[in-house]
ChimeraX commands (.cxc) that place a marker at each C-alpha (Angstrom):
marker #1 position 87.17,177.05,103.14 radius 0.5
marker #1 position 89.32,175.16,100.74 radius 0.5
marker #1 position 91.91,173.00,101.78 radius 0.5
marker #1 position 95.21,173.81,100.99 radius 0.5
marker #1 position 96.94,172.98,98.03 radius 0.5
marker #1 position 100.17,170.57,98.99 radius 0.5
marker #1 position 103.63,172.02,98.97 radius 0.5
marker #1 position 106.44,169.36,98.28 radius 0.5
marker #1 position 109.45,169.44,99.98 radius 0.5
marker #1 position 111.56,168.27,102.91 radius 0.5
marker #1 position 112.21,168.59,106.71 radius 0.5
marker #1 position 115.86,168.53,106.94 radius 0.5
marker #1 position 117.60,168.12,110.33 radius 0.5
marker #1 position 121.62,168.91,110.97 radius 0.5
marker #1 position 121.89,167.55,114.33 radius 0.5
marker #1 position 125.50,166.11,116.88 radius 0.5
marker #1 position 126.40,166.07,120.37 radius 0.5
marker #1 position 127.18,169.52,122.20 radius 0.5
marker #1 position 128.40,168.01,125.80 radius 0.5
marker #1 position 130.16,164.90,125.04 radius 0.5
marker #1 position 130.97,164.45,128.66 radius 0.5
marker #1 position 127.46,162.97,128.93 radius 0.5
marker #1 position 126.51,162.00,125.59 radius 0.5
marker #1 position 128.50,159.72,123.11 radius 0.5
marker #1 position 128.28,160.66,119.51 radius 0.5
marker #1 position 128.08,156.31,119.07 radius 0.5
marker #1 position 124.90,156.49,121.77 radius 0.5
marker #1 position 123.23,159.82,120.12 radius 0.5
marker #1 position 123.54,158.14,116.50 radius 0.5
marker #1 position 122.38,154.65,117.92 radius 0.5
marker #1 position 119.37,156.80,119.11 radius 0.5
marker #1 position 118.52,158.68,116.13 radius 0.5
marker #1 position 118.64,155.92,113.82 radius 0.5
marker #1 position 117.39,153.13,115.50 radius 0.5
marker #1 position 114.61,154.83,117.71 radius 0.5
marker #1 position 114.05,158.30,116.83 radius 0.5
marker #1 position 114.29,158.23,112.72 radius 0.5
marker #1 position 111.43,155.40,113.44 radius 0.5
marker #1 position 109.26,157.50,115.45 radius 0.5
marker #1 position 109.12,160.33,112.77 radius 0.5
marker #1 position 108.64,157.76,109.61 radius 0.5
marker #1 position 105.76,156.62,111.91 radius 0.5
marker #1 position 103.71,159.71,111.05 radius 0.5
marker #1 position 101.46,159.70,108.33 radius 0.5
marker #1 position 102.90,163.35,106.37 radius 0.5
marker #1 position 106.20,161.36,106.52 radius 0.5
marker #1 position 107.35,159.51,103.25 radius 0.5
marker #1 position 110.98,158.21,103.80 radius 0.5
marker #1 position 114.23,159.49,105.51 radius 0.5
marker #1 position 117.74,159.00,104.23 radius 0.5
marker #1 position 120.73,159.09,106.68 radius 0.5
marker #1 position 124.06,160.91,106.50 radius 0.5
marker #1 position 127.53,161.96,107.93 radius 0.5
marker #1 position 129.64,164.42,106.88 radius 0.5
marker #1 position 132.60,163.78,105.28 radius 0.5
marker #1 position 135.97,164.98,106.59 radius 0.5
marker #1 position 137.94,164.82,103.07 radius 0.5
marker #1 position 140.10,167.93,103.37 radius 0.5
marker #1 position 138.18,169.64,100.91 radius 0.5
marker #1 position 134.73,169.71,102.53 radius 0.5
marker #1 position 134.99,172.51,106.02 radius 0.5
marker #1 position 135.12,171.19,109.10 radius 0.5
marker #1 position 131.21,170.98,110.56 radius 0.5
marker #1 position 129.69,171.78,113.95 radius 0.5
marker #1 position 126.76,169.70,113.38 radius 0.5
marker #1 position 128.01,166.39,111.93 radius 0.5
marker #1 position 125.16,164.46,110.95 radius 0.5
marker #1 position 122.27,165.22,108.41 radius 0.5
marker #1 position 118.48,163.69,108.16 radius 0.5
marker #1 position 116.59,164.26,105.66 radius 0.5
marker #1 position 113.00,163.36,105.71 radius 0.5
marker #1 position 111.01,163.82,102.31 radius 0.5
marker #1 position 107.32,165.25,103.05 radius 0.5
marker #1 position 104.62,165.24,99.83 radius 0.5
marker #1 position 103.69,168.38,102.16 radius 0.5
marker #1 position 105.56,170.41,104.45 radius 0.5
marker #1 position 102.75,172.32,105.92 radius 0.5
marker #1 position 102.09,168.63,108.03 radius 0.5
marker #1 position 104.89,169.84,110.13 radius 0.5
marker #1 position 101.98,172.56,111.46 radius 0.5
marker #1 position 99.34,169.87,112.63 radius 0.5
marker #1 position 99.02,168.83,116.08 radius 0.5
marker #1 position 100.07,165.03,114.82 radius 0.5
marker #1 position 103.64,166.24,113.96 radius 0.5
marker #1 position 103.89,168.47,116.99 radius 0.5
marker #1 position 103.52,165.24,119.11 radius 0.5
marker #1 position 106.89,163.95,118.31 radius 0.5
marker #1 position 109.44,164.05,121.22 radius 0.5
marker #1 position 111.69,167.13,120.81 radius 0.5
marker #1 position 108.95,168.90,119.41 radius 0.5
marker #1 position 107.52,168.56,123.17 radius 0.5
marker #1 position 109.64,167.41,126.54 radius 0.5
marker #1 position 109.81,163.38,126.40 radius 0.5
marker #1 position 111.37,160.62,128.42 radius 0.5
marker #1 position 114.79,161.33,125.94 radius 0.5
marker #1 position 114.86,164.73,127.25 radius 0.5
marker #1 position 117.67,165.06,130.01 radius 0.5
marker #1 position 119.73,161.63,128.27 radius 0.5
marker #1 position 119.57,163.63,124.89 radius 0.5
marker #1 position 118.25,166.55,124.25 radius 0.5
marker #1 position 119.88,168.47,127.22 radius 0.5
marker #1 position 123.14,167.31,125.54 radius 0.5
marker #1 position 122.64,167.99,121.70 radius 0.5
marker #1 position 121.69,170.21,119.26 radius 0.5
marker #1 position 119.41,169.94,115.42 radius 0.5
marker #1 position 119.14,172.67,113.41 radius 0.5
marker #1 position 115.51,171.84,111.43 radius 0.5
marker #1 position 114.57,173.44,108.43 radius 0.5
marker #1 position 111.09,173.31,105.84 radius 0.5
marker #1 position 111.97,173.29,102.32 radius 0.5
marker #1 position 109.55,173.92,99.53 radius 0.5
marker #1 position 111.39,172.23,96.06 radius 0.5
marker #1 position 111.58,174.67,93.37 radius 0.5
marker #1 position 113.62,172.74,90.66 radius 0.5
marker #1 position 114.82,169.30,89.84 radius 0.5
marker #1 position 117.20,167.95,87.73 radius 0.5
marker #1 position 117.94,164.55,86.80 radius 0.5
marker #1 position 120.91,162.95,85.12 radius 0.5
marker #1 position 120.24,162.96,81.77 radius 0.5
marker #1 position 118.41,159.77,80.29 radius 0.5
marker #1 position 118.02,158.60,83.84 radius 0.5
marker #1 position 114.87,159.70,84.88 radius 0.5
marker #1 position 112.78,157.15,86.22 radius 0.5
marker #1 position 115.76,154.49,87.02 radius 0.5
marker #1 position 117.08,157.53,89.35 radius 0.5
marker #1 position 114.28,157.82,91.35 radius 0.5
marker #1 position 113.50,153.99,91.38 radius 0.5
marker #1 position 117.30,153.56,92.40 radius 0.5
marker #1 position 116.95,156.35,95.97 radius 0.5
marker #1 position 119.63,158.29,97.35 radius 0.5
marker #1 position 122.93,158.33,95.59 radius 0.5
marker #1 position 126.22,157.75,98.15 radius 0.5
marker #1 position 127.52,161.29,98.50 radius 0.5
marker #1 position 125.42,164.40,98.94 radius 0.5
marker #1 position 127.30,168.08,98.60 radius 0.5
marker #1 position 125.02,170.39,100.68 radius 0.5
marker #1 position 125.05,174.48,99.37 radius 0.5
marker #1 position 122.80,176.48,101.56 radius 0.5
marker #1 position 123.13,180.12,101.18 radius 0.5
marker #1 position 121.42,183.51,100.59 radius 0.5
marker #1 position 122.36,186.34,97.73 radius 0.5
marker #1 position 121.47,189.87,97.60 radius 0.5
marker #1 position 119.42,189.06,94.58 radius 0.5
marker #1 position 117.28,185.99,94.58 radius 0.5
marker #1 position 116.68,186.58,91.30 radius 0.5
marker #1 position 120.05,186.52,90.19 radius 0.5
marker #1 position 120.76,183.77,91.73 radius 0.5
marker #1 position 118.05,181.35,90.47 radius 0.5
marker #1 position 118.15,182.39,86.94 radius 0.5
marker #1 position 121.90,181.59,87.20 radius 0.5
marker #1 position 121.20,178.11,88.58 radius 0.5
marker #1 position 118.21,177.93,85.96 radius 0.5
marker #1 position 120.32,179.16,83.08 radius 0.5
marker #1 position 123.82,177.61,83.15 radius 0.5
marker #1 position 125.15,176.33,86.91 radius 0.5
marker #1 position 122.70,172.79,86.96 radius 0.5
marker #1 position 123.60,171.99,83.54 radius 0.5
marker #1 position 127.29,172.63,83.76 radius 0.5
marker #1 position 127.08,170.61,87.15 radius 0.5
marker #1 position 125.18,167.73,85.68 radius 0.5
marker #1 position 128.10,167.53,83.24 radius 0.5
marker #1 position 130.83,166.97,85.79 radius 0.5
marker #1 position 131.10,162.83,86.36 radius 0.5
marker #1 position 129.23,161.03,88.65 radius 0.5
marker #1 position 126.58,163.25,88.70 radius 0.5
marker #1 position 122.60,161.83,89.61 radius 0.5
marker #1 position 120.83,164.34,90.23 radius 0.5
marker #1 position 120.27,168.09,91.61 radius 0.5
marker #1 position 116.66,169.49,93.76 radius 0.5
marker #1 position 116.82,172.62,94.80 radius 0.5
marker #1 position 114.78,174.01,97.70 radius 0.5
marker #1 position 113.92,177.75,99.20 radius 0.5
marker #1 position 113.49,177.41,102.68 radius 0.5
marker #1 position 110.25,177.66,104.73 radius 0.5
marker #1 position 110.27,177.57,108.08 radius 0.5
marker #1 position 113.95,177.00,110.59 radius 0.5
marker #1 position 114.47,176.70,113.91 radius 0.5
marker #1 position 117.46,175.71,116.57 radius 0.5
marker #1 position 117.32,173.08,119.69 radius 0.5
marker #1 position 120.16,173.33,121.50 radius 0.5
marker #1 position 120.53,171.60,124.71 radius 0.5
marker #1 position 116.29,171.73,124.85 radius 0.5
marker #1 position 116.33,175.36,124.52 radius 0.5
marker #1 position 114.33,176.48,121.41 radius 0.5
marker #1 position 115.74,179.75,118.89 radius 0.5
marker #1 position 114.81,181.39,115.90 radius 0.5
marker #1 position 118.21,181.60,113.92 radius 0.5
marker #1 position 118.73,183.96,110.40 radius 0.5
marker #1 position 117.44,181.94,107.89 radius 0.5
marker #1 position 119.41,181.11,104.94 radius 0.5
marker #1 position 116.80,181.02,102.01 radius 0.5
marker #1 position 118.12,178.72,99.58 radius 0.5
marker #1 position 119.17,175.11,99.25 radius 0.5
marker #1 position 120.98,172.92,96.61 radius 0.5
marker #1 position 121.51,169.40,97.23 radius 0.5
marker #1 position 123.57,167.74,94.76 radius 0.5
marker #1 position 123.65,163.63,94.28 radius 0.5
marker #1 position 126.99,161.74,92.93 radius 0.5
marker #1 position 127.10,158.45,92.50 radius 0.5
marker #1 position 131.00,158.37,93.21 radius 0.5
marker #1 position 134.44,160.15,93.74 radius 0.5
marker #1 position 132.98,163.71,94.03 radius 0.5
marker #1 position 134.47,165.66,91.19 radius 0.5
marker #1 position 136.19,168.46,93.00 radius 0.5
marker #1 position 138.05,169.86,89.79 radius 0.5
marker #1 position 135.47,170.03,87.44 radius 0.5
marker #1 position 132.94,171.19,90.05 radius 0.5
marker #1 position 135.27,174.53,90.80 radius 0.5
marker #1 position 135.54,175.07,87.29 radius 0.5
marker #1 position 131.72,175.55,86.71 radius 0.5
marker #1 position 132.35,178.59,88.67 radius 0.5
marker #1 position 134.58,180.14,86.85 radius 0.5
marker #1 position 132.40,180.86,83.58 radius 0.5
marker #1 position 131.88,184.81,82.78 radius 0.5
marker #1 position 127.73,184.36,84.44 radius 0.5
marker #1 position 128.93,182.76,87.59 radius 0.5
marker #1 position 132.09,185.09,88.27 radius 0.5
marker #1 position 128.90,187.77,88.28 radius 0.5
marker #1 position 126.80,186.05,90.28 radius 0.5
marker #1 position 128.81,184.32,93.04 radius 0.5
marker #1 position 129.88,187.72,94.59 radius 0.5
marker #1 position 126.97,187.93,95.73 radius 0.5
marker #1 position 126.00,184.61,97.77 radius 0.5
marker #1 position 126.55,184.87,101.39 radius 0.5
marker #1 position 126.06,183.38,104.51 radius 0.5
marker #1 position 127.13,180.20,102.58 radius 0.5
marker #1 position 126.81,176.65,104.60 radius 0.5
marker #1 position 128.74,174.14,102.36 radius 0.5
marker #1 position 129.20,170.41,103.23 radius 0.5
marker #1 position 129.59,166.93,101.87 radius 0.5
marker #1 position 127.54,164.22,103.36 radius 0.5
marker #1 position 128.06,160.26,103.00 radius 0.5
marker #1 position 124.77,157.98,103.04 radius 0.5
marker #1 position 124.77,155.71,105.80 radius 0.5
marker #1 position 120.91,154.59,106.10 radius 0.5
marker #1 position 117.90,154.73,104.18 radius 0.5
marker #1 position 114.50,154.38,105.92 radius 0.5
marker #1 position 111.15,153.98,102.93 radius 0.5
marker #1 position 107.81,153.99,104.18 radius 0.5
marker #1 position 106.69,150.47,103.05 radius 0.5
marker #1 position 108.83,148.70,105.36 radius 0.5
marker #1 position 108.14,149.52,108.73 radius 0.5
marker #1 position 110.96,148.47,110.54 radius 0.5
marker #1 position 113.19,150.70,107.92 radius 0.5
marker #1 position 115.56,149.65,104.97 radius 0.5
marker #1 position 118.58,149.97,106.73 radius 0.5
marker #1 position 121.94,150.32,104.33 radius 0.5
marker #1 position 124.78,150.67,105.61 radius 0.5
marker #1 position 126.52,151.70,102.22 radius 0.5
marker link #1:1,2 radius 0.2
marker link #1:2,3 radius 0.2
marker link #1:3,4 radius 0.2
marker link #1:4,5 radius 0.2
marker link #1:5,6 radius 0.2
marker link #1:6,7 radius 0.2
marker link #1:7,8 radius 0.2
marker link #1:8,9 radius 0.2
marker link #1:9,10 radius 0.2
marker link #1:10,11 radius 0.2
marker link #1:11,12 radius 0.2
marker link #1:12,13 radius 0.2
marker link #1:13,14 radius 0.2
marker link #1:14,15 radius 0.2
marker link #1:15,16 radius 0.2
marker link #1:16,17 radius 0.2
marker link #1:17,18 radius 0.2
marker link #1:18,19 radius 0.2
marker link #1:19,20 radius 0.2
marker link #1:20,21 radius 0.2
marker link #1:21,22 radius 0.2
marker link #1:22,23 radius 0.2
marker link #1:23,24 radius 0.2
marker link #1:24,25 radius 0.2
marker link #1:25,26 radius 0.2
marker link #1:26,27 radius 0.2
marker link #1:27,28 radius 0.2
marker link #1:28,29 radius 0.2
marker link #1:29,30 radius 0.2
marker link #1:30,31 radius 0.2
marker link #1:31,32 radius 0.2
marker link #1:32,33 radius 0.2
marker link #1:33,34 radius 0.2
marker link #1:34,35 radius 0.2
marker link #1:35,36 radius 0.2
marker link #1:36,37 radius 0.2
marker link #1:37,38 radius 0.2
marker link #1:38,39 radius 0.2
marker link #1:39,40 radius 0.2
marker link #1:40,41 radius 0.2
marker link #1:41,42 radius 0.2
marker link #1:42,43 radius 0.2
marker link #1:43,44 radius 0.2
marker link #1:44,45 radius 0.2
marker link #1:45,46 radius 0.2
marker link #1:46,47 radius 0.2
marker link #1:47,48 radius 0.2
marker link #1:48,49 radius 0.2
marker link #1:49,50 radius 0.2
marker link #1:50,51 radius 0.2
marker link #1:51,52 radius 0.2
marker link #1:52,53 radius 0.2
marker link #1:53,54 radius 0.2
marker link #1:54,55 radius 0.2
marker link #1:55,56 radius 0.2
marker link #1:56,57 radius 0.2
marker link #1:57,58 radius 0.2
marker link #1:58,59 radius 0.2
marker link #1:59,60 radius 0.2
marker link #1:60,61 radius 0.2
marker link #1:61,62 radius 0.2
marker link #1:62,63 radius 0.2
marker link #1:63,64 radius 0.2
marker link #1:64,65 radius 0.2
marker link #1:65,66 radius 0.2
marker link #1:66,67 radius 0.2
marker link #1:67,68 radius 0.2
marker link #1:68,69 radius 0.2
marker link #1:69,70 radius 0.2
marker link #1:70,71 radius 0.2
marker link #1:71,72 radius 0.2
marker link #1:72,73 radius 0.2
marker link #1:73,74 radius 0.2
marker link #1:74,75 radius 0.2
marker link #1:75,76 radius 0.2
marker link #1:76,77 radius 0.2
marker link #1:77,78 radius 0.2
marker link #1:78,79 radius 0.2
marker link #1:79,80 radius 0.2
marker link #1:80,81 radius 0.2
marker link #1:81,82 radius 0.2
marker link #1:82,83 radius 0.2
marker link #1:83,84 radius 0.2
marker link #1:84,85 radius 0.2
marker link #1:85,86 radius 0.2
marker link #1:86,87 radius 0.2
marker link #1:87,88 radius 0.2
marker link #1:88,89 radius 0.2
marker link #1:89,90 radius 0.2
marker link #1:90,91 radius 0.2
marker link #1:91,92 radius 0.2
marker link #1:92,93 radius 0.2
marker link #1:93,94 radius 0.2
marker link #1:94,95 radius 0.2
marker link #1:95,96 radius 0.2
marker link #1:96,97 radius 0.2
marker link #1:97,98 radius 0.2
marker link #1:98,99 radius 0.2
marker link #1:99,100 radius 0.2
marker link #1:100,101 radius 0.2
marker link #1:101,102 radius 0.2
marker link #1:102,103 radius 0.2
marker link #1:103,104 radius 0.2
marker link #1:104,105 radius 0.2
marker link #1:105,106 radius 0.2
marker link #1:106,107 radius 0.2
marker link #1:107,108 radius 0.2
marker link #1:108,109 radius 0.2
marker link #1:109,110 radius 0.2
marker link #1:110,111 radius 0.2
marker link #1:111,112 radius 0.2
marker link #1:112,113 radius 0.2
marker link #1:113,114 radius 0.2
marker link #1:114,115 radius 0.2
marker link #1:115,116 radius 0.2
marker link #1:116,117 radius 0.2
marker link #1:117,118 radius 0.2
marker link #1:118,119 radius 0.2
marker link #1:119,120 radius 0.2
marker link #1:120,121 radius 0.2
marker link #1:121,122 radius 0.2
marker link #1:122,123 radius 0.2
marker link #1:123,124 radius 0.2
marker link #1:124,125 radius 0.2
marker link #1:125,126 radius 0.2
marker link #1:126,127 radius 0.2
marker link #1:127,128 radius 0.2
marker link #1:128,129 radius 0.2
marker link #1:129,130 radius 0.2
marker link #1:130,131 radius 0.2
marker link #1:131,132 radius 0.2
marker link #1:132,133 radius 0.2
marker link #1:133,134 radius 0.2
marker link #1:134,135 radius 0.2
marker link #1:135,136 radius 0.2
marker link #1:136,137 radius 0.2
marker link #1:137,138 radius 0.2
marker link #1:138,139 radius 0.2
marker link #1:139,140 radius 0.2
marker link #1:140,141 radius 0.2
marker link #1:141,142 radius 0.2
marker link #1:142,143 radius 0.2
marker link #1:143,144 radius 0.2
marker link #1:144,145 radius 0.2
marker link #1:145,146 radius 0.2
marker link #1:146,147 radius 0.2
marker link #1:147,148 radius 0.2
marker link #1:148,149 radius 0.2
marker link #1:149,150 radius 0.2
marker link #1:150,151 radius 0.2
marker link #1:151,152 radius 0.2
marker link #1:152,153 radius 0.2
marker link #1:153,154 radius 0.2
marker link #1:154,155 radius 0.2
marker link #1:155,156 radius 0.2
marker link #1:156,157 radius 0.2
marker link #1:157,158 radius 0.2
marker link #1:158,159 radius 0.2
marker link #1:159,160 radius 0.2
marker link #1:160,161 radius 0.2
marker link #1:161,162 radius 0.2
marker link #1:162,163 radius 0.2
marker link #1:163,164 radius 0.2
marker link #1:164,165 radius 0.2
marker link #1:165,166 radius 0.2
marker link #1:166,167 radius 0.2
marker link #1:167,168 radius 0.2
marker link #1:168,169 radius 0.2
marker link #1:169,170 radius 0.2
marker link #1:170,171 radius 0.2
marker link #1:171,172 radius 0.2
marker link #1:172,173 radius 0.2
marker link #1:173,174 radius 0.2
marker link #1:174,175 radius 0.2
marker link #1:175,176 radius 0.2
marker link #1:176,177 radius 0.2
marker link #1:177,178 radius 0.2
marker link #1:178,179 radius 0.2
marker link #1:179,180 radius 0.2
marker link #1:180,181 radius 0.2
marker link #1:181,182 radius 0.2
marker link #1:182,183 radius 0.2
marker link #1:183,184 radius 0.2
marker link #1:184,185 radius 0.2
marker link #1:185,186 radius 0.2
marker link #1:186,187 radius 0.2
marker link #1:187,188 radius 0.2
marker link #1:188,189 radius 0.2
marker link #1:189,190 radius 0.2
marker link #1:190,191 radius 0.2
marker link #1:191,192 radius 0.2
marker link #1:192,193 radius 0.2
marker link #1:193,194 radius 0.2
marker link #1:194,195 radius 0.2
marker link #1:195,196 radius 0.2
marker link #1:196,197 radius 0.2
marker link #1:197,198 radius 0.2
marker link #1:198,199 radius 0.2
marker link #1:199,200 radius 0.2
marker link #1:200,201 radius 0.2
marker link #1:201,202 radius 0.2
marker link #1:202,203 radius 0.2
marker link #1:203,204 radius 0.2
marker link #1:204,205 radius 0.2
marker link #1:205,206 radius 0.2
marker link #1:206,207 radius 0.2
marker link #1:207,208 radius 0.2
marker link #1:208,209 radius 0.2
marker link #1:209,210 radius 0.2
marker link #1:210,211 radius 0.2
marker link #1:211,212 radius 0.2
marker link #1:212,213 radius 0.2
marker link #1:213,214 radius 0.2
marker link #1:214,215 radius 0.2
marker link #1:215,216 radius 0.2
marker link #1:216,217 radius 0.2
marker link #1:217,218 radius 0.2
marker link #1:218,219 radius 0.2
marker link #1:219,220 radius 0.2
marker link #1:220,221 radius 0.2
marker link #1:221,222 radius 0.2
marker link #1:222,223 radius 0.2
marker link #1:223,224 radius 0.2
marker link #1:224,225 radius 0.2
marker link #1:225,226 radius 0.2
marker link #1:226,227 radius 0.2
marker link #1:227,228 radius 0.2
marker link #1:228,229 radius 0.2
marker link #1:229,230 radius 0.2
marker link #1:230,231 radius 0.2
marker link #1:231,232 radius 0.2
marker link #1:232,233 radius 0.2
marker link #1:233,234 radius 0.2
marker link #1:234,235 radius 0.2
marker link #1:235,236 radius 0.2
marker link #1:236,237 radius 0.2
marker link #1:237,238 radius 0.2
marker link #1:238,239 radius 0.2
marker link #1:239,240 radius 0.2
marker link #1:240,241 radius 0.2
marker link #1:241,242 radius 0.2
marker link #1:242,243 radius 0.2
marker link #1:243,244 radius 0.2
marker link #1:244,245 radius 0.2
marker link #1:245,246 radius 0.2
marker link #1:246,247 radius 0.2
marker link #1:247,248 radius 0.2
marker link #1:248,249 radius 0.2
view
């Protein structure tokens, strides 16, 4: 049989504290970043992890699950193999009743389907990583092909327009499931995912007004079950050092 061809994408994790009684948010993060983030960049399908926290800026919604990993994966179908299934969480571990009784993640597969760059920027972008503020869109539409011919036809480019802008990857989603308090679920899935980089101030005005062109007053009717949030950098974790690149930006 022939092996499988790789699928690029990302295992994305929206995790916080459900019973802060007996878990701190400051001990959970201390966990996940210093012990836990290592663990998973330990494993070999595993090529770096960048670190955020949402953003309460009045403009963003409010968030049950605060913080967002995002671990990039040259293929996604590693998270099937019996290496990835050893990590803690994954399987009962000697965090289990300290944290996993007491919080929740919410991880998700993503396969990338398009990529955009700032223009002229190319290679410095990638050489330069994650940009400082992330605006998550995950959502479904009653017509997937509406929806990404829209994003392929006009939304990234009037997007990539708006200042500060790095960079846009968008992602359909794979596989998703929910641990909460150790107890494993199979949630809806919401199919597609659009992560946009900015490099600043995000641009609230001009990013409303690339939804208010003749296509996108068609097509946003129907998007639904929309999960909308912007995230703030905190750490960055790269494969060649060990020990993790930590920035506290």
């Amino acid at each position: 049989m022939a092996p499988k061809k790789p699928i690029p994408g990302l295992l994305m994790v929206n995790s916080d504290v459900i019973k802060p009684e007996k878990l701190s948010k400051k001990d959970f993060d201390t966990w996940y970043c210093d012990t836990h983030i290592h663990e998973v960049m330990a494993k070999r399908g595993i090529s770096h992890a960048y670190r955020y926290e949402h953003v309460s800026d009045g403009t963003s919604p409010d968030r049950r699950l605060s913080y967002l990993t995002i671990y990039g994966m040259p293929d996604i179908q590693y998270t099937e193999t019996q290496d990835f299934r050893s990590l803690e969480g994954q399987k009962p571990g000697p965090n289990r009743e300290r944290i996993f009784e007491n919080a929740e993640f919410d991880t998700r597969t993503y396969e990338e389907v398009q990529r955009d760059e700032a223009p002229g920027k190319g290679e410095v972008v990638r050489r330069r990583g994650p940009a400082k503020y992330l605006l998550y869109a995950a959502m479904n539409h009653t017509s997937d092909y509406t929806l990404d011919d829209w994003y392929r036809g006009e939304h990234v480019r009037t997007i990539s327009e708006c200042p500060n802008y790095r960079r846009m990857i968008r992602y359909k989603l794979a596989t998703r499931s929910l641990l909460s308090a150790f107890e494993r679920s199979f949630p809806e899935n919401v199919t597609w995912l659009a992560l946009h980089e900015f490099d600043g101030e995000v641009p609230w005005k001009e990013l409303a007004a690339t939804d208010e062109t003749e296509w996108a007053k068609k097509v946003i009717p129907g998007i639904q079950d929309i999960d909308f949030g912007l995230f703030e950098l905190k750490r960055v974790y790269e494969k060649r050092e060990r020990e993790g690149k930590k920035a506290k930006l």
